[in-house]
Structures are given as structure tokens and as C-alpha cells.
C-alpha positions as CSV (number, residue, x, y, z in Angstrom):
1,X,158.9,-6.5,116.8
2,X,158.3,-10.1,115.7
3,X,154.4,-12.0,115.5
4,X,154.0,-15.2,114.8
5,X,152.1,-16.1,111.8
6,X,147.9,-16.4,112.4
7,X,146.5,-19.4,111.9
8,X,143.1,-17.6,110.2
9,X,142.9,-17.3,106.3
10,X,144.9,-13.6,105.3
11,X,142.3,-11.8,102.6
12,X,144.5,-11.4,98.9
13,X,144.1,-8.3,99.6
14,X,147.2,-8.1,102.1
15,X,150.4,-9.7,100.9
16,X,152.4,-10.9,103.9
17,X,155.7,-10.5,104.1
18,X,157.5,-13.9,105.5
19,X,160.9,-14.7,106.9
20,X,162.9,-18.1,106.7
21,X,161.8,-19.2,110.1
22,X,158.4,-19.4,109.4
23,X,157.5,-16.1,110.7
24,X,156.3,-12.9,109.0
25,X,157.0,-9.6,110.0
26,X,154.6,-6.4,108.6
27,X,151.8,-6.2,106.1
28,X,152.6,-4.5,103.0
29,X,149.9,-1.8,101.8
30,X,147.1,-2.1,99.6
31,X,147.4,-3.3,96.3
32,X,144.8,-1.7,95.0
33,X,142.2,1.4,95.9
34,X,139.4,1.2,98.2
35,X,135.8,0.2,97.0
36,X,134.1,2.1,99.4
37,X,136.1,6.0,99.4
38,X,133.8,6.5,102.7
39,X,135.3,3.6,104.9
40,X,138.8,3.1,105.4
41,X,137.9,-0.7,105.8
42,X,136.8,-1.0,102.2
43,X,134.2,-3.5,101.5
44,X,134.2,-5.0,105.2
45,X,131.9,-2.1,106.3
46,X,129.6,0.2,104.5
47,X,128.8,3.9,105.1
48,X,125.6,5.9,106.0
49,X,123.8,6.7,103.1
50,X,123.8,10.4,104.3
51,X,127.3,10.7,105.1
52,X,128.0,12.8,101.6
53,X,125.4,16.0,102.4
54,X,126.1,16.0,106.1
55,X,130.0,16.4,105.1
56,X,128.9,19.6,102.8
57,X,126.7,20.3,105.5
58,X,129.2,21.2,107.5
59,X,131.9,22.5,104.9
60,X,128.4,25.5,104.8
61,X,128.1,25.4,108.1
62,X,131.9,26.5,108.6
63,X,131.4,28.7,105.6
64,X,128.7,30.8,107.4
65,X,131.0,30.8,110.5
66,X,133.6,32.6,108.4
67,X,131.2,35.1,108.0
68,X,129.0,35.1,110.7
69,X,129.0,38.3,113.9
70,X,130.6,36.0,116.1
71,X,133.9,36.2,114.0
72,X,133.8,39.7,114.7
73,X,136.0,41.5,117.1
74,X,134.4,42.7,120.3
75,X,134.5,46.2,120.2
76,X,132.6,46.1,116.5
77,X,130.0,43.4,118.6
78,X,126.7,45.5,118.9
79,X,125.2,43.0,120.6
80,X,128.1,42.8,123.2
81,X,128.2,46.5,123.8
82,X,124.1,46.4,124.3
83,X,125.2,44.1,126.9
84,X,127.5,45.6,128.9
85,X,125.9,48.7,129.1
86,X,122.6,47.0,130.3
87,X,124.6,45.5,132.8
88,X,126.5,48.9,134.0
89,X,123.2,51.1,134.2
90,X,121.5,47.9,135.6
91,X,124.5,47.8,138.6
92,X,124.7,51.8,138.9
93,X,123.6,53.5,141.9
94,X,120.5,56.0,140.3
95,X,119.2,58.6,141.8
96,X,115.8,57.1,141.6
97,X,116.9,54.9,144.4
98,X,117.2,57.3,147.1
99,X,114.6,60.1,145.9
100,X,111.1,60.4,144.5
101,X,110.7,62.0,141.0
102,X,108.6,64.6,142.4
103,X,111.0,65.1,145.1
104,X,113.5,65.7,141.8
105,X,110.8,67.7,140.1
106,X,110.2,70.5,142.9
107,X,114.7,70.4,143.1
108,X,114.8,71.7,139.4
109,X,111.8,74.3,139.8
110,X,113.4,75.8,143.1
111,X,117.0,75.9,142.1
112,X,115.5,77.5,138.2
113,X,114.1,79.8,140.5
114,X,116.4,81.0,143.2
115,X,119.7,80.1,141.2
116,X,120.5,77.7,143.9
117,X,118.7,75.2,146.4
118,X,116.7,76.7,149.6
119,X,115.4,74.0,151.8
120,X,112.1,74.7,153.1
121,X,110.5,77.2,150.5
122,X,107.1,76.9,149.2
123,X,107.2,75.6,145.2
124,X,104.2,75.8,142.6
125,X,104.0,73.0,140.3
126,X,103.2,74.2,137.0
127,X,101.7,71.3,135.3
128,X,99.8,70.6,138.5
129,X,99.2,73.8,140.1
130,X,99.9,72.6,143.0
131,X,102.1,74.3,146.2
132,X,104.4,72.2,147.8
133,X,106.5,73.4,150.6
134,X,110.1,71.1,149.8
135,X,111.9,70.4,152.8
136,X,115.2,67.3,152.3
137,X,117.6,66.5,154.5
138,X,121.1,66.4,154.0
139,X,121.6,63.9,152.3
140,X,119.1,64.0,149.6
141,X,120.4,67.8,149.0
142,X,124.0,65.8,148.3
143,X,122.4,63.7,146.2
144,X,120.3,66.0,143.8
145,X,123.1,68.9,143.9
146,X,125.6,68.4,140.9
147,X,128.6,66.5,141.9
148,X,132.1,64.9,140.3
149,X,133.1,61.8,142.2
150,X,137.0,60.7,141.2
151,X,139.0,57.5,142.4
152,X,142.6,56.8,141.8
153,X,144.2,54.1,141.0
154,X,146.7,51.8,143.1
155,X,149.6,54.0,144.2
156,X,152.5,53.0,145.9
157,X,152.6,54.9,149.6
158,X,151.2,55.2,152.8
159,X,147.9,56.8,154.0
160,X,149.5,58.8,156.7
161,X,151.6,60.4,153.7
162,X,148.6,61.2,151.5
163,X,147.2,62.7,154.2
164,X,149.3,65.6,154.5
165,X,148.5,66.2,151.0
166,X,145.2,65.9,150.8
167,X,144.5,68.7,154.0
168,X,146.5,71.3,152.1
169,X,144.0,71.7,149.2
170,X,140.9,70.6,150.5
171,X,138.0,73.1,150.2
172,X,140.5,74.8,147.0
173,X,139.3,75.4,143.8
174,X,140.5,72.9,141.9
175,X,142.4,75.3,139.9
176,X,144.3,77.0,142.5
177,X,144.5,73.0,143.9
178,X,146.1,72.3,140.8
179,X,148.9,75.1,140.6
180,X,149.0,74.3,144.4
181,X,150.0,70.5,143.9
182,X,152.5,71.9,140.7
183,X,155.1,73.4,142.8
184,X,154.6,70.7,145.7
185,X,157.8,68.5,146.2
186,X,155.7,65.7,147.5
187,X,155.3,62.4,145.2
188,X,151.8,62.2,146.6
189,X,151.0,65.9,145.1
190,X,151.9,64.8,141.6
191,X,149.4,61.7,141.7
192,X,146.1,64.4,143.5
193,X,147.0,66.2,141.1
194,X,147.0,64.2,138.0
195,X,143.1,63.4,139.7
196,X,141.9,66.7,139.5
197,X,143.1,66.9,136.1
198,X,141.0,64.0,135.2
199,X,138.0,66.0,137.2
200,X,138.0,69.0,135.3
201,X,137.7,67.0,131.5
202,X,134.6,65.1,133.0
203,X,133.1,68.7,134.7
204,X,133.9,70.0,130.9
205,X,132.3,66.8,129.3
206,X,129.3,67.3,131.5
207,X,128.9,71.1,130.7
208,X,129.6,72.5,133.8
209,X,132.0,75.7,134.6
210,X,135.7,74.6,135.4
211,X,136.5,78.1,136.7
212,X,134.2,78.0,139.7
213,X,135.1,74.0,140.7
214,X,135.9,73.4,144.3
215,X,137.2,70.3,146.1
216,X,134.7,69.4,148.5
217,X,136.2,66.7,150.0
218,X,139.4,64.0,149.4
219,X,140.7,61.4,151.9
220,X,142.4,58.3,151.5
221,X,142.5,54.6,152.2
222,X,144.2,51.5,152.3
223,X,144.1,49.5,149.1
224,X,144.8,45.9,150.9
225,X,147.6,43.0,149.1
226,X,150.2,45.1,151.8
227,X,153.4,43.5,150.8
228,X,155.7,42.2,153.3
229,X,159.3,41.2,153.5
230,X,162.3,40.8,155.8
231,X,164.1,43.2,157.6
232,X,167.5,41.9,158.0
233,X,169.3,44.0,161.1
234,X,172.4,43.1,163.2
235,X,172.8,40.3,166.2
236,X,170.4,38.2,164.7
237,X,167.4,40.7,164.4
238,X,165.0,40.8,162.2
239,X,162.4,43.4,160.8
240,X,159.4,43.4,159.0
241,X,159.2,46.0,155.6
242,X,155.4,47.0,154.6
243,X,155.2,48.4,150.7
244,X,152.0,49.8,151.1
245,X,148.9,51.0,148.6
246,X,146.4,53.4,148.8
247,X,143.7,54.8,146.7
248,X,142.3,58.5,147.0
249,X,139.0,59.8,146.3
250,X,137.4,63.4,145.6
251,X,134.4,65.0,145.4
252,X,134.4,68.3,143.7
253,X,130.8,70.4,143.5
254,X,130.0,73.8,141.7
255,X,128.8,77.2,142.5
256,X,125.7,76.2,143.3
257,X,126.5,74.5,146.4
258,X,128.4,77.4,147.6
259,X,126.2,79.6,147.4
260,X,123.6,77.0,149.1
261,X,125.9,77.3,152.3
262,X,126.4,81.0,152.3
263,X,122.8,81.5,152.2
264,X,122.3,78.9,155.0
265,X,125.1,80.3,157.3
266,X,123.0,83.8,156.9
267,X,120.0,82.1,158.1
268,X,121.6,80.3,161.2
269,X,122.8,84.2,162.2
270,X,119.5,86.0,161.5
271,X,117.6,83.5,163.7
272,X,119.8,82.9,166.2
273,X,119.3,84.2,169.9
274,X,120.9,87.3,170.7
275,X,124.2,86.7,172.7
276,X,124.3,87.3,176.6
277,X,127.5,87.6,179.0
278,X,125.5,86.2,181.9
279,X,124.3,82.8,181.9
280,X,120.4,82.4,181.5
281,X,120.0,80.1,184.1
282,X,118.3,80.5,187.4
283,X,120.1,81.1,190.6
284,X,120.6,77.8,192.7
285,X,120.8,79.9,195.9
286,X,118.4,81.8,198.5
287,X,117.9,85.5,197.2
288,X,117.7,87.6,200.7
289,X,115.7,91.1,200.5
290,X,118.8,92.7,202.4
291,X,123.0,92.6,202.4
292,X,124.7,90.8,204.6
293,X,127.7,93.4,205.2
């Protein structure tokens, strides 16, 4: 590209370079160094008086950087693992939630006592010396008793499938369960029992016996994002193909509750009305003295 020559006076510090015509066509460099190394304008312009430390400034700056905890990787962040596991107990379901300390208290002293839990018995507080007579519903029993909850991950099949599965070991010992699923040609009794596998290293991590393990429930549920495609029949028909996901969950308990519901099923019997072939209603008709023959 071709300019025209300026008509303002050129500084002897750049040396045109000019053609025949009376045009030139680029500058040449500098002919000699810069007197200011801080501006690329040289002597036009003049630099901060500070510009110098704030440049090492940041050279220590970028040092410490180098060095710093943030550089680090996250799992050896201390502060980062601080932080998520504030966040986790912080979004956990406690127990604290649903039932009172004392109520958890008076639990512990009944089940140390009685080797399991027996609703509506009369416990002494030690530190207190107080009787309480515990009664808890359902729920809270569920709650307090120890428990395993499992989840599985995304599996490929249907819950109609799983469910044939899941009603032959439920209420097993997860042992028995586990030999169970072995020998089972079903693909869902390889993935139950790859879970119970998983529950009997956490009932082991939390100290309780795998031996005596049972599976107190397990069902299973649509995992949603059901893939869909075509179908492609004869006569201009088509279909539609669903590749469906499920998860399955477990909940296994101990002995303890076991023996909980032997001892209630005992009670129901012993206080349970004796049974009677007749009806114990009254009669909805006239009762004569005499036969009508």
C-alpha cells in the first residue's frame, strides 16, 4: 500500500524511504535506542515514576502465587475439604430432626437393657433419676433402630423386570440373598446383587454383624431421560422403542429389629380376644319363649 507524503515536518529520528514519483512508501526503524526504556514512544511521553517497583511488585506477587495453597491440587486443599464436608452434614437428614435427644437417650437405655427395643416400658434415667414410660410410633422406632440404606446407579432395564427380582429375596438375609442372586440367570440379579455386596462392606465399616443382615425392603423406580426412537414396521407403520432406566434401593436392618417384631407379634396373641365360631352380635329378630313346629 502507497501514502502520499505528509505535509508536517518528519522527526530525524525516522528516515523515510521515498520513490521517484514523489511518494514514500514505509518508515525505516529507529536509528538509535530509546531514551526512555519505559515508553515505547521515547522522549514524546514520559513514564510514572513508580512504574519500576510496581513491575517487581508483581514479578513477587506471581512469585508467592507459585507457592501459594491455591496452586495446590484439590484433594491436598484442607480448606476445600472443610468445605464440603460442612456443606454435606449441613444438607444431611440427622436424626436430630425428627426426634428429641431425650427421646434418643431413653432408646439407648431400653435397648442396653432388653437387648432390643420394647415400646411402651417404663425407663429410669440414671443421671436424672427419673422414670419415663417411652412410648414412639413407628416411625421414630425406624428411625432410631440401626439401618443400611443403598441406591444403585443408572441401569439399563425396565421396572416391571426388576421387579421380579427384587420379590424373590426380599425379607432374605443378605447372605442367602447374595448366593440367591449368584445362580440367578437374570441381568437384573447380577446388578441387586453387586448392591448388597456394597451393603455388607458399609454394615462391616460400621461395626455391625454381616451374618445376621436381612433385606428389609427393595423396590424400584424409574430414573427419567427414557430414550425414544423409531420403530420401523411394514405398510408404512411405525413404532415407538423405549430404552428405559431404573434405579433400586434397599434397606437392610439387624437382629435387633427382628427380634423387636417377634416380641411384638407375641404381644398382639397374648392380648388378643379369644376366638369365637359364632358372631358376637346381637340377634336382629324377635326371640319367642316357645317353637313354632
Amino acid at each position: 500500500m502507497m501514502w502520499k507524503l505528509p505535509s508536517r515536518v518528519i522527526s530525524n529520528s525516522i528516515k523515510p524511504t521515498f520513490l521517484s514519483n514523489g511518494v514514500w512508501k514505509s518508515f525505516h526503524s529507529y536509528s538509535f535506542p530509546l531514551l526512555n526504556d519505559t515508553s515505547i514512544f521515547g522522549d514524546l511521553t514520559k513514564a510514572p515514576q513508580n512504574s519500576t517497583p510496581q513491575v517487581q511488585e508483581n514479578s513477587s506477587v506471581s512469585q508467592e502465587n507459585e507457592t501459594s495453597p491455591a496452586s495446590t491440587l484439590p484433594k491436598d486443599d484442607e480448606e476445600l475439604k472443610k468445605y464440603h464436608l460442612e456443606a454435606a452434614e449441613r444438607d444431611q437428614i440427622a436424626i436430630e430432626k425428627f426426634v428429641t435427644p431425650l427421646k434418643r437417650k431413653l432408646f439407648d437405655l431400653n435397648v442396653a437393657t432388653n437387648g432390643f427395643y420394647k415400646n411402651n416400658q417404663v425407663v429410669k434415667d440414671p443421671e436424672t433419676n427419673k422414670v419415663y414410660k417411652l412410648s414412639l410410633s413407628n416411625r421414630e422406632i425406624e428411625i432410631l433402630e440401626p439401618s443400611i440404606y443403598l441406591q444403585s446407579l443408572r441401569i439399563k432395564s425396565s421396572v416391571k423386570k426388576a421387579t421380579v427380582v427384587n420379590r424373590f429375596v426380599r425379607g432374605y438375609n443378605v447372605k442367602t440373598a447374595i448366593t440367591q442372586l449368584h445362580f440367578n440367570q437374570k441381568k437384573m440379579a447380577t446388578e441387586l446383587e453387586k448392591l448388597l455386596k456394597e451393603g455388607l462392606e458399609l454394615a462391616r465399616s460400621k461395626g455391625y454383624d454381616d451374618n445376621k443382615l436381612y433385606i428389609q425392603e427393595v423396590w424400584s423406580g424409574s430414573d427419567g431421560d427414557t430414550m425414544r426412537r423409531p420403530d420401523v414396521k411394514g405398510r408404512g407403520r411405525v413404532g415407538v422403542l423405549h430404552h428405559r432406566h431404573i434405579h433400586v434401593k434397599a434397606i437392610l436392618k439387624t437382629e435387633q429389629t427382628l427380634n423387636r417384631l417377634k416380641w411384638e407379634k407375641e404381644q398382639k396373641e397374648l392380648n388378643s380376644k379369644p376366638k369365637m365360631i359364632l358372631n358376637n352380635e346381637p340377634l336382629n329378630f324377635r326371640v319367642k319363649s316357645f317353637y313354632k313346629w
